[in-house]
Backbone bond lengths (Angstrom), bond angles and torsions (degrees), N, CA, C in turn:
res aa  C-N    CA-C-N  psi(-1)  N-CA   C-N-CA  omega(-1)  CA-C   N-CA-C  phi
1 X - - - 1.448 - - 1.527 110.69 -
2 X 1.334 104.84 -37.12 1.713 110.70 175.73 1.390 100.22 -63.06
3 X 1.147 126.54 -60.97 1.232 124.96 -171.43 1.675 121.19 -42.62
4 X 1.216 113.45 -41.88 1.588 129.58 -152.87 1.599 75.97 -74.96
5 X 1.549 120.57 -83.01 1.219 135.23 -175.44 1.561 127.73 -25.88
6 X 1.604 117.08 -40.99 1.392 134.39 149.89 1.639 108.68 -54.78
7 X 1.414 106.07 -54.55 1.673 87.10 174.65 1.454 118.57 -73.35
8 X 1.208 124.89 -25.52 1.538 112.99 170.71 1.159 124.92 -62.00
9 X 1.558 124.67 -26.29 1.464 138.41 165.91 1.326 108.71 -49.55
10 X 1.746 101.71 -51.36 2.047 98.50 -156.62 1.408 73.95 -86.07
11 X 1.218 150.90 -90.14 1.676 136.32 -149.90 1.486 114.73 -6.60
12 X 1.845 107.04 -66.14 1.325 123.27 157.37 1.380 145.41 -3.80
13 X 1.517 85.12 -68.39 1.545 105.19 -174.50 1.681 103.26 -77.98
14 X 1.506 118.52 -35.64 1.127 131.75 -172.36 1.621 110.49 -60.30
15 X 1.588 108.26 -50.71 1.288 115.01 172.04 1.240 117.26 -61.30
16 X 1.240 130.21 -57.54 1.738 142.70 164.57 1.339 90.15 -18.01
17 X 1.363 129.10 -80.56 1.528 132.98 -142.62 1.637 98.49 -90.91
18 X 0.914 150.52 9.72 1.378 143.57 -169.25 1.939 81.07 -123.16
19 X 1.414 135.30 -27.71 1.147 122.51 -150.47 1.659 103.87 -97.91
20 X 1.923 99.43 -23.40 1.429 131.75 162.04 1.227 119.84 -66.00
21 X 1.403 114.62 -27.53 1.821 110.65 -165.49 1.941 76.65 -91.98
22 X 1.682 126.00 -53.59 1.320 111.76 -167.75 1.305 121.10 -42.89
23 X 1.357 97.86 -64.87 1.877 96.45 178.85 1.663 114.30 -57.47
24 X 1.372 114.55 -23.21 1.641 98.94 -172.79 1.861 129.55 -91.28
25 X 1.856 84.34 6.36 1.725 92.03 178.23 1.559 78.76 -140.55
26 X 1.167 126.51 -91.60 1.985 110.11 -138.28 1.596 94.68 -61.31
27 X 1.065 137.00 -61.71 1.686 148.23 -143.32 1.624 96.36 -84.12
28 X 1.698 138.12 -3.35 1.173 128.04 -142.47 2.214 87.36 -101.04
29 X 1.070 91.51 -17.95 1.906 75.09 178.22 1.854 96.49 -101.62
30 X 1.106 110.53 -11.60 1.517 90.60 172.25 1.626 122.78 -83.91
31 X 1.599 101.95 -24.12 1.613 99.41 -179.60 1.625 105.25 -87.66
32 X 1.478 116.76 -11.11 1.436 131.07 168.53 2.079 100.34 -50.89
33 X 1.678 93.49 -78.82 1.521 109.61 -173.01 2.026 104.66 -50.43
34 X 0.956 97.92 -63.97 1.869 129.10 -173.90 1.474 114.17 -36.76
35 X 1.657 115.48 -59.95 1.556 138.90 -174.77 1.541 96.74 -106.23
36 X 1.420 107.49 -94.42 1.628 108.54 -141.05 1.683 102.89 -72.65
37 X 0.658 121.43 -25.39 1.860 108.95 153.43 1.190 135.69 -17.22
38 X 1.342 87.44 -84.56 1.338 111.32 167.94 1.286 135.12 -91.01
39 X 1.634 110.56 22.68 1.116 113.62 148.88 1.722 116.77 -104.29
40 X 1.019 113.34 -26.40 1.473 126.39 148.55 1.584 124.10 -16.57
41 X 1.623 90.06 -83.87 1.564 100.00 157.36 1.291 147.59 -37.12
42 X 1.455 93.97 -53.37 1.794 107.17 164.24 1.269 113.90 -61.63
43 X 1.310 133.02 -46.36 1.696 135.78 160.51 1.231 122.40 -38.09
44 X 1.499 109.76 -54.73 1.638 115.10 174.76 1.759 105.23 -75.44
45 X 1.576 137.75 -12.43 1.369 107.11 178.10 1.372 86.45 -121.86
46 X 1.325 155.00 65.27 1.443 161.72 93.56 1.540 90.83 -73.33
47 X 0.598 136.34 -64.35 1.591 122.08 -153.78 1.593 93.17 -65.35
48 X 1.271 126.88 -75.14 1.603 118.59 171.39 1.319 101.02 -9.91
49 X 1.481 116.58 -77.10 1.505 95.24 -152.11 1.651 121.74 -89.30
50 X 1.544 114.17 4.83 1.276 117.94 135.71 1.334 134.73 -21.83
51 X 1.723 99.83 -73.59 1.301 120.07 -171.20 1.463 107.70 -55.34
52 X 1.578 114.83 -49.73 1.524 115.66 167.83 1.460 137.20 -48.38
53 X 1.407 112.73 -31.82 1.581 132.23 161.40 1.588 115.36 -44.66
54 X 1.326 112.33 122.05 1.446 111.42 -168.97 2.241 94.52 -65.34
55 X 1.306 119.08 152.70 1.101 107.79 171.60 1.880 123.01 -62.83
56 X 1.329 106.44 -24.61 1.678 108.81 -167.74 1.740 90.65 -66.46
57 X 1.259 112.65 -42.86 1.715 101.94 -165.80 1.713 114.63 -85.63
58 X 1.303 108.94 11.81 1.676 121.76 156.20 1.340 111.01 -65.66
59 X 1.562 95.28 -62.80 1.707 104.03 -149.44 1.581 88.66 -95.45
60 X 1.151 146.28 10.34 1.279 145.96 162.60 1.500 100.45 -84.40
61 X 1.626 137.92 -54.95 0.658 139.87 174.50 1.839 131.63 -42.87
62 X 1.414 80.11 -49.62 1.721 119.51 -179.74 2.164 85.98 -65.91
63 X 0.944 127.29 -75.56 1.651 125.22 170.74 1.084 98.17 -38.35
64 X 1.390 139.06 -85.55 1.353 121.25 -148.40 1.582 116.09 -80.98
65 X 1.102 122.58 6.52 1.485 131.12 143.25 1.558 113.97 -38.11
66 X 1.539 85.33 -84.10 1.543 117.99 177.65 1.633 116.02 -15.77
67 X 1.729 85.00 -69.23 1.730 111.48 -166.49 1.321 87.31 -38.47
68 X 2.008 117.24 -86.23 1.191 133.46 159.35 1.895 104.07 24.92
69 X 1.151 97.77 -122.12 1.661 118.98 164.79 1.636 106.58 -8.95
70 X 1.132 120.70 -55.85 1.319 124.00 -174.49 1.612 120.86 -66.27
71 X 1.472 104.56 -43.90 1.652 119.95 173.19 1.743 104.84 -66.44
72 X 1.393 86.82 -38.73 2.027 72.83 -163.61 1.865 101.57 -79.62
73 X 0.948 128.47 -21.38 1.103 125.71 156.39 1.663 127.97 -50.24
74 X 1.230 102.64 -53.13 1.856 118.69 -174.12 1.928 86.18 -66.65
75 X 1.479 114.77 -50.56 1.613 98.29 -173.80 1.902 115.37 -67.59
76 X 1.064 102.12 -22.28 1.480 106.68 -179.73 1.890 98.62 -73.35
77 X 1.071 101.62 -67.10 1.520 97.99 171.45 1.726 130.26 -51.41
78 X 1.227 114.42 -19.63 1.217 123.58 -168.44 1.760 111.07 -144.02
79 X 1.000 140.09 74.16 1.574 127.17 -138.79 1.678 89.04 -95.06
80 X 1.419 116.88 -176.36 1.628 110.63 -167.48 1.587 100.60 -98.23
81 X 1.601 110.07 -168.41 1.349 83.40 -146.66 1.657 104.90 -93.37
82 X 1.314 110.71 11.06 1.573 121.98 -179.53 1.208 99.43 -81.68
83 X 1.723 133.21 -29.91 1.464 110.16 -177.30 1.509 103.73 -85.62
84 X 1.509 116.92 -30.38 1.272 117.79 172.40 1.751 130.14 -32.59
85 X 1.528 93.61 -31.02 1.682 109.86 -178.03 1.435 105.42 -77.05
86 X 1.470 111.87 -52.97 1.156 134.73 -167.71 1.489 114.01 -50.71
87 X 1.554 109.16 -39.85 1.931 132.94 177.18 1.599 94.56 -70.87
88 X 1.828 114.17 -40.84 1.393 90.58 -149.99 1.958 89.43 -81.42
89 X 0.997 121.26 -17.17 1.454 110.06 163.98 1.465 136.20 -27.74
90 X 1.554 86.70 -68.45 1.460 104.20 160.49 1.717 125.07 -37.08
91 X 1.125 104.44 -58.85 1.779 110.67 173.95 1.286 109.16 -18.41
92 X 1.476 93.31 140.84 1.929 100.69 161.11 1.136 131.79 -42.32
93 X 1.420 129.18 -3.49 1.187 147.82 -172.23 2.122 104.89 -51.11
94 X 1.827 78.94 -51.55 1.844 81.36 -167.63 1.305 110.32 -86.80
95 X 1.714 129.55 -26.45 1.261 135.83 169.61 0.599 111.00 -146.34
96 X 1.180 150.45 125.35 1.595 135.92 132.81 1.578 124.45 -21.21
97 X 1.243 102.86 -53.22 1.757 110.57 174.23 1.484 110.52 -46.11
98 X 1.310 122.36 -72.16 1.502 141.01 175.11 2.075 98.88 -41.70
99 X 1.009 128.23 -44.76 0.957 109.77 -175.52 1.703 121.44 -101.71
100 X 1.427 100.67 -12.25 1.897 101.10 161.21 1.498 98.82 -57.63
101 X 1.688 112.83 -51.36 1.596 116.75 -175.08 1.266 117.15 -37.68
102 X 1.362 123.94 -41.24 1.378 124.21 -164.62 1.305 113.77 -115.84
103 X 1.444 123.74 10.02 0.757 139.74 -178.52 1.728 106.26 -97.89
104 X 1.359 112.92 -57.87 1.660 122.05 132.82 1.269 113.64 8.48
105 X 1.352 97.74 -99.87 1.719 128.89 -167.59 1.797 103.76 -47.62
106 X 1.543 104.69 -30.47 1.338 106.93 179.62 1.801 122.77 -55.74
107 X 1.872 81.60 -51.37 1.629 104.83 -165.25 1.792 104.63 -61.00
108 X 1.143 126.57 -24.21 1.643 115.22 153.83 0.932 120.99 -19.50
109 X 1.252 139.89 -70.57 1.287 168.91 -122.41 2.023 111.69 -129.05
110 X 1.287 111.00 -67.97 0.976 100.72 -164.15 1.799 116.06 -125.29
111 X 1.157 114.82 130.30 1.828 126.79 -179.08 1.547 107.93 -20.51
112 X 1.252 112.78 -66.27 1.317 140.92 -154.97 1.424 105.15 -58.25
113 X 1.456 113.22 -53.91 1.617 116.71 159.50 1.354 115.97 -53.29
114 X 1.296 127.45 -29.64 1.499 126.44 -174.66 1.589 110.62 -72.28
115 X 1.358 96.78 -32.55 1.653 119.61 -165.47 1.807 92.87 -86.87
116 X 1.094 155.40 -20.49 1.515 152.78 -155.23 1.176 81.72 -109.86
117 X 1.515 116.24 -57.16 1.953 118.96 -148.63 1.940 90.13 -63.66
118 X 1.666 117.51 -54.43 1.761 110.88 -171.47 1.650 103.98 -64.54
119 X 1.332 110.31 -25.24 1.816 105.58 -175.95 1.264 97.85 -70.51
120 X 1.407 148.70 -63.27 1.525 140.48 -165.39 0.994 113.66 -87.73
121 X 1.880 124.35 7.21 1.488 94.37 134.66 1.440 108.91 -108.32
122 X 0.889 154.31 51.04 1.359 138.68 112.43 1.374 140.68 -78.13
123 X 1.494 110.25 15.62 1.627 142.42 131.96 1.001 123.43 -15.17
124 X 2.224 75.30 -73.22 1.811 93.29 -154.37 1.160 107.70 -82.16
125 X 1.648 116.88 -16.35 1.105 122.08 -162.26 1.629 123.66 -60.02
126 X 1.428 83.12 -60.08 1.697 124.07 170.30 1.693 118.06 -47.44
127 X 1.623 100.08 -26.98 1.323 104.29 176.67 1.593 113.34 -94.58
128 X 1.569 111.79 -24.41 1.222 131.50 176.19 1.654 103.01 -69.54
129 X 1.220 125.40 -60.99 1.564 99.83 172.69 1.005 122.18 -112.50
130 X 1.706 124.60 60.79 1.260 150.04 108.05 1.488 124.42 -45.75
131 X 1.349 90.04 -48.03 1.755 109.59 -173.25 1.906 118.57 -88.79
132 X 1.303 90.02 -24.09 1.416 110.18 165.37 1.635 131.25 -72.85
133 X 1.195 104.90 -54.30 1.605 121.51 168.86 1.573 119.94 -111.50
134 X 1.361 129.23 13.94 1.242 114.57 123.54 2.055 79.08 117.68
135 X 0.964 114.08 -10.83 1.872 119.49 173.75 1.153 125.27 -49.38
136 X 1.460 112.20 148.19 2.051 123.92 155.84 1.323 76.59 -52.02
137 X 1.429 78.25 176.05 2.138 120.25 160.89 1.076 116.72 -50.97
138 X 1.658 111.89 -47.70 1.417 147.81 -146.36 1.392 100.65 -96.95
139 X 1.187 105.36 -43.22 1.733 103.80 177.87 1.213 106.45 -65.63
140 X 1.420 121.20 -57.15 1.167 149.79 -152.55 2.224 100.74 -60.03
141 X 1.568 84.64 -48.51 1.392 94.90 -169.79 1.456 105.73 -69.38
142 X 1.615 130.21 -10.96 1.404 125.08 -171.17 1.496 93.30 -104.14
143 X 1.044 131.69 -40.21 1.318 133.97 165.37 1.437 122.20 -35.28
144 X 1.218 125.54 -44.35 1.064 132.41 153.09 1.217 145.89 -73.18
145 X 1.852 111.33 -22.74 1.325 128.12 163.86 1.699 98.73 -63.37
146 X 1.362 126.80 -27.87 1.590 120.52 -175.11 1.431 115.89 -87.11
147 X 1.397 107.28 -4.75 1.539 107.85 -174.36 1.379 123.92 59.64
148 X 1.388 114.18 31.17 1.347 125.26 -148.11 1.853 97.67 -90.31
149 X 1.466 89.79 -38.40 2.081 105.40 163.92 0.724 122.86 -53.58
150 X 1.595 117.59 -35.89 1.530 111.17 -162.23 1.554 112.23 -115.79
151 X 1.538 145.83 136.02 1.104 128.39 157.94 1.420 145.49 -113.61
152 X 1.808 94.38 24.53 1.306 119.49 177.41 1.612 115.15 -96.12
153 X 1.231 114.88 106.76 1.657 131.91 177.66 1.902 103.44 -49.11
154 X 1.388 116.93 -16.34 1.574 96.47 -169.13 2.028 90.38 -91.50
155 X 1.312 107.90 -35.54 1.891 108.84 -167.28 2.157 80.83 -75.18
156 X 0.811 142.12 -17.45 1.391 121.93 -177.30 1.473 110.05 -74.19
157 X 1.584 106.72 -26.75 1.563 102.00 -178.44 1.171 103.22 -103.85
158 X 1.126 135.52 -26.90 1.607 116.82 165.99 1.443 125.87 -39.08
159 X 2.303 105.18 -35.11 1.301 96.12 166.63 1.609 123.90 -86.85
160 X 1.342 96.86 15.84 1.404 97.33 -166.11 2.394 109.00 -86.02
161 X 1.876 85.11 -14.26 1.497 112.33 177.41 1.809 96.16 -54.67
162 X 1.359 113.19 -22.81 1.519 95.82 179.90 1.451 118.46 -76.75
163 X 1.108 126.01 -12.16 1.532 134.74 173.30 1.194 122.17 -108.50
164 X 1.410 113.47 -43.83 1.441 106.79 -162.80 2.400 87.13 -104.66
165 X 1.140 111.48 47.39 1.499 97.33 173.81 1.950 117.87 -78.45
166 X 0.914 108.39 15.29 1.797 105.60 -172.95 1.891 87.39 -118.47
167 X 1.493 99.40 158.68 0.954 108.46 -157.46 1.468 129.86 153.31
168 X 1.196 136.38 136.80 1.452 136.29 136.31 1.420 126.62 -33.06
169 X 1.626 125.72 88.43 1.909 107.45 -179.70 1.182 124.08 69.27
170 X 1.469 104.12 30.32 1.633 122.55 -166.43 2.064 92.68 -88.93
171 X 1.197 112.45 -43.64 1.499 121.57 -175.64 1.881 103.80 -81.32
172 X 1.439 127.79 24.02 1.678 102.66 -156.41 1.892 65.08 -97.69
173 X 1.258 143.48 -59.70 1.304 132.32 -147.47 1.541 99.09 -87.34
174 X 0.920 156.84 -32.30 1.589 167.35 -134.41 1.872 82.92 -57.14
175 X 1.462 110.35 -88.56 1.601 82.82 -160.65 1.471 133.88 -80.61
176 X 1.657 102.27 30.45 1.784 95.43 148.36 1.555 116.14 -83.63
177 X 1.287 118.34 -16.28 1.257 132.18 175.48 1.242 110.92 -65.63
178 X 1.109 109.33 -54.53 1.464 130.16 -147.05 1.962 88.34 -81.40
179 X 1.283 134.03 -20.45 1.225 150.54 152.38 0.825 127.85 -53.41
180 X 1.761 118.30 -47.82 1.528 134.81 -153.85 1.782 86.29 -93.21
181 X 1.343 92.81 -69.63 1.795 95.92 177.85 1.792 123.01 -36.73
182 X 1.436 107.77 -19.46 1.562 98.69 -160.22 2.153 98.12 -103.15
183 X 1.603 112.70 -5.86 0.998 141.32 -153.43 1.694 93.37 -113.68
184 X 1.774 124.96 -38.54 0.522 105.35 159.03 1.928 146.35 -95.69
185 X 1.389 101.84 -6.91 1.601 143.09 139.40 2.031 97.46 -34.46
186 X 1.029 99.58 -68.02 1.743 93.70 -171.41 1.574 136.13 -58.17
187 X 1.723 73.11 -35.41 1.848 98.78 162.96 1.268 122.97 -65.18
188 X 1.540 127.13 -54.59 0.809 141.37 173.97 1.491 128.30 -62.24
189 X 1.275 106.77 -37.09 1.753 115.63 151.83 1.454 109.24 -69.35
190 X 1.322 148.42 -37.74 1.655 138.81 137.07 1.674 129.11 -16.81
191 X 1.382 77.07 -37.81 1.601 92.80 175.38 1.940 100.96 87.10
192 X 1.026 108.32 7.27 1.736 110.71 -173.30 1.669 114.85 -81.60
């Protein structure tokens, strides 16, 4: 391990300075002409026409930016109360089916669906081997917190989507899981 780590250092250092000697003799008038030029330039004629900008229509601007950013957020977080009706439609209220469906279609896209869809099935789960091996709720529900049912490592992390759902690439595998787990749920209510 020392070893690997010592060589990743000297590789490192080697690249650093070979990437330093390039840009600082052959490449040094092209990133001169190429980059810092013309970033130069662009600095000095934004700022010109900065300076020309009366100040009220900056910081007016700079506010109604702001506001902007701030509203579309509060409506994303809080939608009005006509879409509010419209969501509570959706609810499990009218199916269950219709709303695993879209609940689904959600988890593409967003954590939170990933995180509802692994929480309600560990419901069914909990009620499934309750009903299976003869358990309380309570039994049933620690039984399953131990994984003691299950001995497949991919349905353990699917339930594991109920906690750990935020993340970097946390949703790229979810519905082979979300497959494997519901496949293995069917079996297991088979009793096989």
């Amino acid at each position: 391990m020392r070893a690997k780590r010592a060589l990743f250092i000297i590789v490192g250092a080697v690249l650093m300075v070979a990437i330093t000697l390039l840009f600082l003799f052959p490449l040094r008038d092209f990133v001169r002409v190429g980059l810092v030029e013309p970033l130069i330039t662009a600095y000095y004629i934004a700022r010109w026409y900065l300076r020309r900008l009366p100040q009220l229509l900056l910081w007016a601007g700079l506010v109604l930016g702001a506001t902007y950013f701030l509203f579309r957020a509060y409506y994303r977080a809080f939608p009005p109360a006509k879409q509010r009706v419209a969501m509570r439609r959706i609810t499990p209220l009218e199916s269950n089916l219709e709303w695993l469906q879209q609940m689904i279609t959600r988890a593409r896209k967003h954590s939170f669906s990933r995180r509802q869809i692994a929480s309600n099935l560990v419901h069914t789960t909990v009620r499934l081997i309750a009903r299976r091996e003869g358990l309380s709720l309570d039994e049933a529900r620690e039984r399953f917190e131990t994984f003691e049912w299950c001995d497949d490592y991919v349905v353990r992390d699917f339930f594991g989507y109920r906690r750990l759902h935020y993340g970097w690439r946390r949703g790229v595998n979810f519905f082979d899981k979300l497959q494997r787990a519901i496949s293995l749920l069917e079996r297991y209510q088979q009793g096989v």
